[in-house]
C-alpha positions in Angstrom: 24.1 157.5 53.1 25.2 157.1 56.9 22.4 157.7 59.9 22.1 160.8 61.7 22.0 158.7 65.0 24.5 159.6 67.5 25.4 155.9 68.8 27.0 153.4 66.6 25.2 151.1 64.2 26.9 147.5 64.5 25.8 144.1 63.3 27.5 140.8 65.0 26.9 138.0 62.0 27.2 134.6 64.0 28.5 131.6 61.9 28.9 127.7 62.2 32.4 127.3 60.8 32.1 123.2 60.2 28.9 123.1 59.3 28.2 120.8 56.2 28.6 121.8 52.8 25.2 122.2 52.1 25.0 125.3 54.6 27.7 126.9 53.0 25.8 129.2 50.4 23.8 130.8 53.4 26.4 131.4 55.2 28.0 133.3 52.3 25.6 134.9 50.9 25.2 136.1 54.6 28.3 136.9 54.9 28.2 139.0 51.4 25.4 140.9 52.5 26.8 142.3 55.6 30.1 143.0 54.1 28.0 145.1 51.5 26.0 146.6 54.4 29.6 148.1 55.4 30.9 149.2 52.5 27.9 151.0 51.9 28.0 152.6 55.2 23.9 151.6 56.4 25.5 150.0 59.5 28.9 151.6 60.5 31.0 148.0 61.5 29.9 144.2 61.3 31.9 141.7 63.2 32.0 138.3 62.0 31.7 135.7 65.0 32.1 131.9 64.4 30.1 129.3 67.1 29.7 125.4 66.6 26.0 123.4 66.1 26.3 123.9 70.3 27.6 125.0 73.8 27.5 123.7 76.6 26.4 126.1 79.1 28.8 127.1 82.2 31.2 124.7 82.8 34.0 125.6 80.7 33.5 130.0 80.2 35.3 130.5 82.8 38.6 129.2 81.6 38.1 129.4 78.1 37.1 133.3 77.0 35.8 132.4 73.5 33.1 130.3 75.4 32.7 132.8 77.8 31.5 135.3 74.9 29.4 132.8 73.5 27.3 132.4 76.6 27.4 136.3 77.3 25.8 136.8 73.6 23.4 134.0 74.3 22.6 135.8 77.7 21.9 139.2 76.3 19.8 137.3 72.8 17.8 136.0 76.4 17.3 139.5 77.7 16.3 141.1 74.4 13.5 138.8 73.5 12.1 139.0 77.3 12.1 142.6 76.4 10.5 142.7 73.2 8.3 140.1 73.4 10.3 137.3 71.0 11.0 133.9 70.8 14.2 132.4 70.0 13.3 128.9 70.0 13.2 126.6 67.9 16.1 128.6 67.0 18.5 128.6 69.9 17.1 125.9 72.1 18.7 125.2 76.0 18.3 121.4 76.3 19.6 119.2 79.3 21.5 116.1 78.4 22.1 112.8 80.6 24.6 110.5 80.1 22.8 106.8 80.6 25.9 105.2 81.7 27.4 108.1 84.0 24.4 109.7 85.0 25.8 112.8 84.3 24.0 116.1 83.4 24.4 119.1 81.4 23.0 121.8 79.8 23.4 122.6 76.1 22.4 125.4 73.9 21.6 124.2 70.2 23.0 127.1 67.7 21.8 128.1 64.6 24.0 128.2 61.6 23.9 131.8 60.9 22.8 134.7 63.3 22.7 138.2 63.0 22.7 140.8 66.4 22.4 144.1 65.7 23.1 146.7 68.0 22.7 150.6 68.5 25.8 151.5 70.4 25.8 149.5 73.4 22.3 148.0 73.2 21.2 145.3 71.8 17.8 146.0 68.7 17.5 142.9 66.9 18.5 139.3 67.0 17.6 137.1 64.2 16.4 134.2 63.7 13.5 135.1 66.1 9.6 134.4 66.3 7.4 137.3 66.7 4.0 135.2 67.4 3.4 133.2 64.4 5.8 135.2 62.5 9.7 134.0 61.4 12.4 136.7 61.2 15.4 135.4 59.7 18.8 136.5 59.2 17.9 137.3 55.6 15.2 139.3 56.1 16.5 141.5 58.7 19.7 142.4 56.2 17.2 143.0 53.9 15.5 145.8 56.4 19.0 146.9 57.0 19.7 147.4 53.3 16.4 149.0 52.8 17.5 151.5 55.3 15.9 149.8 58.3 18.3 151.9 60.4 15.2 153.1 62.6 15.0 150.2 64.8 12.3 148.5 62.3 11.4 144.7 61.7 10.5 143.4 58.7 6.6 142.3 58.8 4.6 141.2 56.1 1.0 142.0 55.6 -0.5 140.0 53.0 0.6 141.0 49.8 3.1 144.1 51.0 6.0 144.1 53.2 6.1 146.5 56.0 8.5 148.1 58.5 7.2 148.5 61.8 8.7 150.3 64.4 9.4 148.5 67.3 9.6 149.5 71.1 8.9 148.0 74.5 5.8 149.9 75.0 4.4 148.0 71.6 4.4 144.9 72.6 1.0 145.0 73.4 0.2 145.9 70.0 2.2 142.8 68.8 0.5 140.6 71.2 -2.4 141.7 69.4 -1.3 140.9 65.9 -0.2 137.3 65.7 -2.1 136.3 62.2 0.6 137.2 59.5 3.8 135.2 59.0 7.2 136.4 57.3 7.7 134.8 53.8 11.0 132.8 53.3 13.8 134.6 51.6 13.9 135.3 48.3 17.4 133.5 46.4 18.9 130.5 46.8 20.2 129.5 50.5 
């Protein structure tokens, strides 16, 4: 059953598309699941978006446009955690590299294999991986919100021995602050 939300409901599911073999089954089961959150209308487009293990940051977006969304993305993931209080490290990770025999120095941000950005029209509600304090929020789990119906802007959280959605907002992250002790479980199913 579709939302009653006026904007748009979209999903951006970022990919490495040379990753090694062994990656491949999370990466398709990833891309099953948001393909099934399509067809059965919870979210109302997903865009598939391929990246490599990293990018290096600024030197070639200008002339190459691919790049240049790449960094935007990375930008805005930036924003949105600033905003709600998350973490994308260890995640995405900006590292500076020097060659020892040029000196030369750049920065690079390390990708994961598979990331999920979900957006409510034009804004940007979700980015997963993330940390929220001690907790993980992986792609996974979020699809699994989705699935579930998180349509309200929710994030999976885990409570002992139930699983929760919480409703999350800038003027909560106080409240999060607060409650750093509980940690999202791993997925359930094969990666």
């Amino acid at each position: 059953m579709p939302d009653d939300h006026s904007a748009s409901r979209t999903i951006e599911l970022w990919v490495r598309s040379f990753s090694p073999t062994t990656t491949g089954p999370s990466r398709r089961r990833a891309l099953e699941r948001a393909t099934r959150l399509e067809s059965s209308e919870r979210v109302d487009a997903v865009e598939i978006d391929v990246w490599g293990s990293e990018v290096e940051c600024g030197t070639l977006s200008p002339y190459v446009p691919r790049l240049e969304r790449i960094e935007s993305r990375l930008e805005t993931f930036e924003k949105w955690a600033a905003r709600t209080g998350r973490r994308l490290e260890p995640f995405f990770r900006r590292r500076r590299l020097e060659s020892t025999i040029t000196g030369e120095r750049r920065e690079v941000w390390q990708l994961p294999t598979v990331a999920l950005a979900e957006f409510d029209g034009d804004r940007l509600v979700h980015v997963a991986p993330c940390r929220d304090g001690d907790r993980t929020i992986d792609v996974f789990d979020r699809l699994e919100a989705l699935a579930d119906d998180g349509s309200d802007g929710s994030v999976v959280r885990y409570d002992g021995d139930r699983w929760d959605d919480e409703v999350i907002s800038e003027t909560e992250t106080d409240q999060r602050a607060a409650d750093h002790t509980h940690r999202v479980g791993p997925s359930s199913g094969p990666n």
